[in-house]
N, C-alpha and C positions, 0 to 999 in steps of 0.2 A: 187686465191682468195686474197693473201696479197696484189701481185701488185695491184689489182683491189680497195683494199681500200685504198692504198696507194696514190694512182692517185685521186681518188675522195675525201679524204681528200684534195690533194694539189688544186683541184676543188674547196672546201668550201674555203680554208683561201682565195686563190685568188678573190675568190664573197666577201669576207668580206668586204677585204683589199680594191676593187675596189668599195665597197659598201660604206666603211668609207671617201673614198675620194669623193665621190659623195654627200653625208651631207655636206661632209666639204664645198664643191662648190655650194650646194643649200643653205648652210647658210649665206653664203656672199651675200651683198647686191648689186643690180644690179645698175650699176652707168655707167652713161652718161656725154657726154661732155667734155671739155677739163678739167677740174679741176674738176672730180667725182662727179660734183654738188650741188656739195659745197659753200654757201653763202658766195660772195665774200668778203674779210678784207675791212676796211678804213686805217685808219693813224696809227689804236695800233694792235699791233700783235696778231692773234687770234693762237689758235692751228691750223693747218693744217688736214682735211679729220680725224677727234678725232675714235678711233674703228675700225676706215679701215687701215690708213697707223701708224699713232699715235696711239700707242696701251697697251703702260705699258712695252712693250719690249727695248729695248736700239733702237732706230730710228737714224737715222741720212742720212744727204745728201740728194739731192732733184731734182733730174737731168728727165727734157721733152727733148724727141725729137723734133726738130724743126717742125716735121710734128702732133705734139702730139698724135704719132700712138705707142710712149713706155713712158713709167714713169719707172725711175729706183732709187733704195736709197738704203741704207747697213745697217745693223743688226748686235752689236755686241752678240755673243752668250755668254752664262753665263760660257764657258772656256776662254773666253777670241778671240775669233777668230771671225774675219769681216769677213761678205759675203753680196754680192750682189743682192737684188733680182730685180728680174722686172716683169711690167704688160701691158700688150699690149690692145693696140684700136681696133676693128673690130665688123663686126656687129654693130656697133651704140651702143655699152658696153664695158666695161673696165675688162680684163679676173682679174681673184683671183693671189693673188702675189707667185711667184714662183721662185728658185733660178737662177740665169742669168745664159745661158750656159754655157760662158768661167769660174765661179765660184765655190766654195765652196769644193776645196782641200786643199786651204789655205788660208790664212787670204787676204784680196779684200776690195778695201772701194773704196772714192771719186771718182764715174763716172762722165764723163763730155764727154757730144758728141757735135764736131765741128758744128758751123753754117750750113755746107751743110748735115749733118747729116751722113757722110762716116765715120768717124772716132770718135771710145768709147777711152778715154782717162779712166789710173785708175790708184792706188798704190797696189801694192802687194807684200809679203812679199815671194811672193813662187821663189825656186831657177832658176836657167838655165837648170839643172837637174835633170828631176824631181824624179832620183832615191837616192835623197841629202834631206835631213831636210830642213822644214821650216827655211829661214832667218830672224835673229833679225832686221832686221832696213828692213825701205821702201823703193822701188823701184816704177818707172813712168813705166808704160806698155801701151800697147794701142792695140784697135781690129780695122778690119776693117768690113764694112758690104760688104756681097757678097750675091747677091739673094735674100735679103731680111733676111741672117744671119748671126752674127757676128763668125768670121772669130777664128783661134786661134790665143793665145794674142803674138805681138813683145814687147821686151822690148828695150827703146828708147836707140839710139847709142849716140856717142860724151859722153860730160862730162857732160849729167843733172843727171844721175846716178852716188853715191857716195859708201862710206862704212859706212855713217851716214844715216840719215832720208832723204827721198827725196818724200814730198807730194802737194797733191792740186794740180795738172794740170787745167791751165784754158786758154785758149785760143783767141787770136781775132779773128776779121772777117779776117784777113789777115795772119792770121797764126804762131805769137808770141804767143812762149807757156811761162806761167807766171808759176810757184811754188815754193816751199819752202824749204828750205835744210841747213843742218848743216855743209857741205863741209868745210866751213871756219871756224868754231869752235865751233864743236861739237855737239851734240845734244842739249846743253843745253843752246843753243845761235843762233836758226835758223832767218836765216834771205831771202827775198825773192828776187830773181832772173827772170830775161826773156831771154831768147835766139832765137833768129828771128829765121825764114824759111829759108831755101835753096830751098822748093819744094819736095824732098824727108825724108829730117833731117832735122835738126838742126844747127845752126851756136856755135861758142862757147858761153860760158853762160857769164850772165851782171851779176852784184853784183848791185842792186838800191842804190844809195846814202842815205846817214847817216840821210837825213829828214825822212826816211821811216825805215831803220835798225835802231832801238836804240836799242831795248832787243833783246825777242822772239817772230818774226813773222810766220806767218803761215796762211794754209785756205785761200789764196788769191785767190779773184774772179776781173776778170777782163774785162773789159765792150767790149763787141763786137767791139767798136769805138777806146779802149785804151784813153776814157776819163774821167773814172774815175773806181775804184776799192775799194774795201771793202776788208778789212783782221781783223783777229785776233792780237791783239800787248798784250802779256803777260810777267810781269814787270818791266812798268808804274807806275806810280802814282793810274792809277785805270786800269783795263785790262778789257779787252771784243773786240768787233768790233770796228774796228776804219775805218773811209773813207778819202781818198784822190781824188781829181781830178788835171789835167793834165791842164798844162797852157802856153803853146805855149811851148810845148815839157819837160816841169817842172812839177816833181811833187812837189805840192805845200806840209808843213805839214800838219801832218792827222789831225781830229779831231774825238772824240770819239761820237761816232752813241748816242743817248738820252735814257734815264733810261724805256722807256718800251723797250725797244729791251736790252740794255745792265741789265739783272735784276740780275742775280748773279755775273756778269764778266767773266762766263766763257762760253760764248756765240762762237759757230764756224761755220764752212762750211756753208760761203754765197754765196747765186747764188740769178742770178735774172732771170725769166720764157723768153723761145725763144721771147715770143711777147714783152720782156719789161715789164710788165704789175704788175709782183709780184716779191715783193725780199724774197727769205727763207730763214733759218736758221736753229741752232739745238739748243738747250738750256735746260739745266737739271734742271730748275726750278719747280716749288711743287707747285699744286693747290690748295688754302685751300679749307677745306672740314670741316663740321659740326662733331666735339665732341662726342665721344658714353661715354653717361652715365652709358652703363651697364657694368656689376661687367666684371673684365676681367678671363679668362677663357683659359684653351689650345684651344679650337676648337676655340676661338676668333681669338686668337693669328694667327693662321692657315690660318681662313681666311682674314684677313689683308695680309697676304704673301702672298696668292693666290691673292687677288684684285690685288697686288701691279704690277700683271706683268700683268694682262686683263686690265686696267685700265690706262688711260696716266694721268700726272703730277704727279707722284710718287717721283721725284728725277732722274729717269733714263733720258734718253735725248728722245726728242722728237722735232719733225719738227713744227714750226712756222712760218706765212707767213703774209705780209702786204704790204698793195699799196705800189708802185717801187717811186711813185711820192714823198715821204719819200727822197731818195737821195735829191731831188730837195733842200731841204728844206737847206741841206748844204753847198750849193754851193756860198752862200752872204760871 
């Protein structure tokens, strides 16, 4: 008889438990299309997919698959640990966000998969062994798809990996991996790097000339073409997003992206959508919101804390997107 209640107890919690995730998937809203369908930006930045992807939780990063059959971004957690999630295309809907498979033993962020779509690039702070602690500084890793699934993670050989920061993988159409690294001095001086293809690696790493390093760079997205790219430059004279284009093999200097895109300066991880068509971003900027006149209160208090993380523009970071034809506008 104990067995016997024993089992049918683990019956009940299992019906719960596979009951509560069943709300959780009938409460998400059913979305279509390449972009959740979602009314598309013009020229000023709007919040990106507000409730679904932007959510009051720490958002960031903004990565389609070329086939727009995965949407992937990272979440930092309130201990402080990145993960990855992702959401897949099928049926003619976009499934509920769930944590990436190679993810969520240790801290994971900036995905970024290659033009043909084989290859997930990311940083991750987890060791070579995985019976060793979390590592302090960043590392470039990368999955491959097989079958239809990504593969478990390599982490890149040669010198792009350091004992400082090593972030932002982004990639051409030809296979120049661009990202960020403190190698030359220190964390607190990163400056941004490319290292061509060989085909299966890496060649050794470029250091970009002094028009492009002057502080802390970082977050570089780099154009399918290699003509023109968007990074973070923190400081300046004023820091946020800066963009450079390429001038018969020169990169010309940057100039700083314009006051809706750059609103607090601490604007990061730009990409722009497989089709060209939309550039993101992340940005911890604050939505105003209308004054409560009433007396304040603990249970107020309470729930202002609670909005704060159901709710996107609170100050935590959140994803941003607006017509790509925006670079254009810099190029005079």
């Amino acid at each position: 008889m104990k067995h016997i209640v024993i089992v049918f107890s683990i019956m009940i919690m299992a019906g719960c438990q596979s009951g509560h995730r069943e709300i959780e998937k009938s409460s998400f809203p059913e979305l279509t299309g390449k972009y959740f369908g979602q009314n598309e930006p013009g020229m000023s930045p709007e919040l990106f997919a507000p409730n679904i992807i932007s959510t009051g939780m720490a958002e960031l990063n903004a990565c389609f698959s070329p086939d727009y059959k995965e949407f992937l971004y990272s979440i930092i957690l309130p201990e402080g640990q990145y993960v990855i999630m992702t959401m897949s295309y099928s049926d003619d809907k976009w499934s509920t966000p769930e944590v990436a498979n190679f993810s969520g033993n240790y801290s994971d962020a900036d995905p970024f998969i290659t033009v043909d779509g084989k290859w997930l690039y990311f940083v991750s702070k987890r060791p070579m062994d995985t019976t060793q602690q979390m590592k302090e500084d960043w590392d470039i890793w990368r999955v491959e798809k097989v079958n239809s699934v990504w593969s478990n993670p390599e982490k890149l050989g040669g010198d792009i990996n350091s004992e400082t920061n090593d972030i932002y993988p982004s990639l051409t159409r030809n296979g120049t991996l661009y990202y960020s690294s403190g190698k030359d001095g220190g964390n607190d001086n990163n400056d941004l790097y490319y290292a061509l293809s060989n085909g299966t690696d890496f060649e050794p790493s470029i250091r970009m000339n002094d028009s492009i390093n002057t502080h802390w760079e970082g977050d570089v997205f780099i154009s399918p073409d290699e003509d023109y790219m968007i990074y973070g430059s923190y400081g300046r004279e004023e820091n946020g997003l800066y963009i450079s284009f390429n001038n018969d093999g020169k990169w010309i200097p940057p100039v700083r992206m314009n006051e809706d895109i750059n609103q607090t300066g601490w604007e990061f991880c730009p990409i722009v959508s497989p089709d060209g068509k939309f550039f993101f971003f992340t940005s911890n900027r604050t939505i105003e919101r209308e004054e409560s006149t009433d007396e304040l209160t603990f249970e107020k208090i309470k729930r202002n804390f609670e909005a704060s993380y159901t709710n996107p523009g609170n100050g935590k970071n959140d994803i941003y997107w607006v017509d790509a034809e925006i670079t254009n506008s810099y190029r005079k």
